[in-house]
C-alpha positions as CSV (number, residue, x, y, z in Angstrom):
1,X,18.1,22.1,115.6
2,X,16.6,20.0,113.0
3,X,13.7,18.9,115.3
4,X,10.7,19.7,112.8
5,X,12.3,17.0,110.0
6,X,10.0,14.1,109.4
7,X,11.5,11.0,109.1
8,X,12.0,10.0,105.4
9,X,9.3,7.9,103.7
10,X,10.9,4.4,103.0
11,X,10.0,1.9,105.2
12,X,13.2,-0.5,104.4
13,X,16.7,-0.3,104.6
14,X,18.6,-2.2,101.9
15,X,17.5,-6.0,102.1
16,X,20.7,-6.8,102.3
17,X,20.0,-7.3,106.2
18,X,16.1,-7.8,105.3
19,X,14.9,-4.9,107.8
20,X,11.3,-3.9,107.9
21,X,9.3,-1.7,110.3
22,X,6.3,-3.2,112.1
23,X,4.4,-2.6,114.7
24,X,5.5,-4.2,118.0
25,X,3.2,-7.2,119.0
26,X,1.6,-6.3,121.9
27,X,2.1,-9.5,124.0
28,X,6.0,-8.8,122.9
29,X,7.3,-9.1,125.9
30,X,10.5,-6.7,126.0
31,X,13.9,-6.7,128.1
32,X,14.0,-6.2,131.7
33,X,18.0,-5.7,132.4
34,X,18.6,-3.3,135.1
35,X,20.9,-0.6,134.5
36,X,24.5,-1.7,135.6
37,X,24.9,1.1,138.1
38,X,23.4,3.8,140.2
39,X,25.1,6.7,138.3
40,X,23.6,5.8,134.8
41,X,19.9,7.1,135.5
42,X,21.3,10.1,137.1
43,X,23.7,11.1,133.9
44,X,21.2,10.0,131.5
45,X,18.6,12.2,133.9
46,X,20.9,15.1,133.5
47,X,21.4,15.3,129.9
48,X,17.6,15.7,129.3
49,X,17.2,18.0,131.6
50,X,19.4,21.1,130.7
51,X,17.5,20.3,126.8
52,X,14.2,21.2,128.6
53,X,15.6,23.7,130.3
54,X,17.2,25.5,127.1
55,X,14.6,24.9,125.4
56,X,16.2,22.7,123.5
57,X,13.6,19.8,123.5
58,X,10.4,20.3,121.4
59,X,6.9,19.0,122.1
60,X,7.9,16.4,119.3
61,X,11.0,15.3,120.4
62,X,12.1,12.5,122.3
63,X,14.5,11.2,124.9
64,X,14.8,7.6,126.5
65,X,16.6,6.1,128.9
66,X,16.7,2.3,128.7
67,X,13.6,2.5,126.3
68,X,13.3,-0.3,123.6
69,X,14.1,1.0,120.1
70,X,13.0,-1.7,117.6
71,X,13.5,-3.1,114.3
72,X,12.4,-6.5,112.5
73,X,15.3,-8.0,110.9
74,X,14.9,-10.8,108.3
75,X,11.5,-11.6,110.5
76,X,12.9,-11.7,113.8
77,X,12.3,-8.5,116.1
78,X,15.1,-6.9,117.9
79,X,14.7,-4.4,120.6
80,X,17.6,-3.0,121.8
81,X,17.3,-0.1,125.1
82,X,20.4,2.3,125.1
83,X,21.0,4.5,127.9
84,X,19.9,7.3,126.3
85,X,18.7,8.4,123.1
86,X,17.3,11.4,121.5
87,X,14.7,11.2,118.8
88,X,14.2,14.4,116.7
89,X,10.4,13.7,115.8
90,X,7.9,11.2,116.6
91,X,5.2,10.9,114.1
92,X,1.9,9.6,116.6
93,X,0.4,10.2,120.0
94,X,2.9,9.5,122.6
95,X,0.7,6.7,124.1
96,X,1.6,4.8,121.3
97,X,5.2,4.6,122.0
98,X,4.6,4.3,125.6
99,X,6.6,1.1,125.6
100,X,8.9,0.5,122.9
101,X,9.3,3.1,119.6
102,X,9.6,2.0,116.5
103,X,11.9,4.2,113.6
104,X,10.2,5.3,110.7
105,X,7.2,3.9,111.6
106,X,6.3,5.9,114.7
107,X,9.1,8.8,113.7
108,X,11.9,9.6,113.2
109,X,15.6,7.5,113.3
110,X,17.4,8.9,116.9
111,X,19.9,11.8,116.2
112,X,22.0,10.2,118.7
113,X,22.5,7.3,120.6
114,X,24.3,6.5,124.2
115,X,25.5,4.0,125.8
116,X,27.5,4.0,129.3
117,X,30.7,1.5,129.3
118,X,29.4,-1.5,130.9
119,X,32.6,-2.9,133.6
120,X,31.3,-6.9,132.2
121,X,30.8,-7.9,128.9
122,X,31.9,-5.1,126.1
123,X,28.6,-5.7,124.2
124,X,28.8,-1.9,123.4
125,X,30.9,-2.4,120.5
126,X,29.8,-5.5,119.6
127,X,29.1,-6.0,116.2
128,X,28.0,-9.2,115.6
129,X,25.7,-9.7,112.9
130,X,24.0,-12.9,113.7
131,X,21.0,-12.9,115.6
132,X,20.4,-11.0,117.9
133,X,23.0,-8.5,116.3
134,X,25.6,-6.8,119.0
135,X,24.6,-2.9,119.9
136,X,27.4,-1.4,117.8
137,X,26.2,-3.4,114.6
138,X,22.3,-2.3,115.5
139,X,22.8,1.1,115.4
140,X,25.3,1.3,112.6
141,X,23.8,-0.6,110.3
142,X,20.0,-1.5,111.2
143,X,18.9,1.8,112.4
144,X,22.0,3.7,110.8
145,X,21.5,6.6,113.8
146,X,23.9,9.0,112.4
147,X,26.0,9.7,116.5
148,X,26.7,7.3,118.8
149,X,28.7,7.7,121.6
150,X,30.4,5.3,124.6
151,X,31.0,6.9,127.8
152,X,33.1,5.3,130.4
153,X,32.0,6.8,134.0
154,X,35.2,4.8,135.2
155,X,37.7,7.0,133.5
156,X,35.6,10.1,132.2
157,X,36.4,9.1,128.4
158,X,33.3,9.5,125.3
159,X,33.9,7.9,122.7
160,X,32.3,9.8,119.4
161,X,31.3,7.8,116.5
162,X,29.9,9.0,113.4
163,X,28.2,7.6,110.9
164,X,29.3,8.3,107.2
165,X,28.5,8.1,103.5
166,X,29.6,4.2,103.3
167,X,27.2,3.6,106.3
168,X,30.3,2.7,108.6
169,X,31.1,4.7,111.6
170,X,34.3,6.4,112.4
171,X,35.7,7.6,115.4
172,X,35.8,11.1,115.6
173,X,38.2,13.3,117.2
174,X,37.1,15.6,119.7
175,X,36.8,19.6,119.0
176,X,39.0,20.9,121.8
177,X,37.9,20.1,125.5
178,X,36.3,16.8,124.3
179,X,34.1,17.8,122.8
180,X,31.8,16.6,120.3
181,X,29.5,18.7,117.6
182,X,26.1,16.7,116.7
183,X,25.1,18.6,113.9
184,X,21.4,17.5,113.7
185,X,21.1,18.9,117.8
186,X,23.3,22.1,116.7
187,X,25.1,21.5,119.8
188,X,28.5,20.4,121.3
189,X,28.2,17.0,123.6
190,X,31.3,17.1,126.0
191,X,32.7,15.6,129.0
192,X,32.5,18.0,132.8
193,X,33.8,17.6,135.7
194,X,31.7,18.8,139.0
195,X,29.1,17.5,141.1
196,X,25.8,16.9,141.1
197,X,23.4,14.1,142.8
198,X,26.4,13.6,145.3
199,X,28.6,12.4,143.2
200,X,31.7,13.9,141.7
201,X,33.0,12.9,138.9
202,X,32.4,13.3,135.2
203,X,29.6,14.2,133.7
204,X,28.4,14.1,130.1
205,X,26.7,17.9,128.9
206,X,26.1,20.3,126.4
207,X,27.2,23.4,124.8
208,X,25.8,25.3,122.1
209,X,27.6,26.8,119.1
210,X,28.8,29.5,120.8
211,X,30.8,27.4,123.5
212,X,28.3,28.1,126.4
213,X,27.3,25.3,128.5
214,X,23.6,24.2,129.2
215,X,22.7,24.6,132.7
216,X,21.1,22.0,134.8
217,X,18.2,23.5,136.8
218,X,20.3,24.3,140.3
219,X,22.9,25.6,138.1
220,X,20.0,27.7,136.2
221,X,18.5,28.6,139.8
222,X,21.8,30.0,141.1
223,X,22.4,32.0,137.8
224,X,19.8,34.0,138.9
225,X,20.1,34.4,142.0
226,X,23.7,36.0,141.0
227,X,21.5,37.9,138.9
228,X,19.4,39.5,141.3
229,X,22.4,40.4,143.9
230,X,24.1,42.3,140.9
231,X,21.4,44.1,140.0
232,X,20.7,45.0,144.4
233,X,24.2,45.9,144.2
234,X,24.0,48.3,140.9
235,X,20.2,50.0,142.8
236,X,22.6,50.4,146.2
237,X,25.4,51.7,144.3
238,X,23.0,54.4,143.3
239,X,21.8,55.4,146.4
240,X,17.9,53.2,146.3
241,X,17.5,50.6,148.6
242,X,15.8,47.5,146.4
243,X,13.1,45.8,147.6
244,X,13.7,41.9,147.3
């Protein structure tokens, strides 16, 4: 991973869109939408989890889960909260970014971004530029995060964009079994199908580079408990009775 890169020094983009980074004022008061349905904190719960357990998730990293990611554009502030997010590095203590993180002030600019296909108003591919500017135009062109990513629960589709040299994202195709490489996590992000949370249905996860999928902690749990009746098995095999 390329968790240990700071974030790069400039504190504009090109004024073009007049984008600084300030500090958020602290009588700001930020959005309050709730999440548009009781799956999305459990697959956004999910994807964090098998990072931790993989040790995929350094003490400087970052995830967030409707968690205000700001920038000030020509004066205004904007503060948008995807469903999840992974930042590589945060630059300060983490009670400074207890409610709302700000790129390159406060860290780095999110590896990845995700939103979860909302059934009302489309506003994740908005790009509207006017203020406040639609999600897609945000993160393509504000905070220029180099993945983002749509996921509709409803159908089990992910949508992979990725942002090039013109600054303009392109839909990527996936990499056999939908699946998607994010080279600054060094891992694939894919589409499953199982259970988990009682529900069934599809699930967003990880592999790494060598196809082998991230377990969540049950899955982790009865990995080794398979483990340990093997190696019973192998010590009966041989004649010694193990001692569990």
């Amino acid at each position: 991973m390329n968790s240990e890169v700071l974030p790069p020094p400039a504190t504009t983009l090109p004024p073009a869109h007049g984008v600084t980074w300030e500090q958020l004022p602290p009588d700001f008061i930020l959005p309050n939408d709730p999440v548009d349905n009781i799956h999305q904190p459990a697959l956004a719960a999910a994807l964090t989890e098998s990072l931790r357990l993989a040790d995929r998730l350094p003490e400087q990293a970052l995830t967030a889960t409707n968690y205000g990611i700001c920038a000030t554009v020509n004066g205004k502030v904007v503060v948008k909260a995807p469903d999840w997010a992974y930042i590589p590095v945060i630059t300060v203590p983490r009670s400074d970014v207890e409610r709302s993180y700000t790129p390159r002030l406060q860290g780095a600019i999110p590896s990845l971004v995700l939103e979860f296909l909302s059934d009302t108003d489309g506003s994740e591919y908005s790009i509207k530029e006017t203020f406040p500017p639609g999600k897609f135009f945000f993160y393509e062109q504000i905070l220029q995060v180099p993945n983002y990513g749509i996921f509709d629960l409803a159908t089990g589709s992910l949508e992979f964009y990725r942002l090039q040299e013109e600054q303009r994202y392109t839909l990527e195709s996936p990499q056999g079994q939908m699946r998607f490489w994010v080279p600054e996590m060094q891992l694939f992000l894919g589409v499953w199908q199982g259970k988990r949370d009682h529900r069934d249905g599809s699930w967003l996860r990880w592999w790494d580079d060598q196809g082998q999928l991230l377990p969540w902690d049950t899955e982790k749990i009865d990995q080794e408990r398979q483990r340990v009746e093997r190696l019973a098995a192998q010590l009966r095999a041989a004649g010694l009775e193990p001692e569990l």
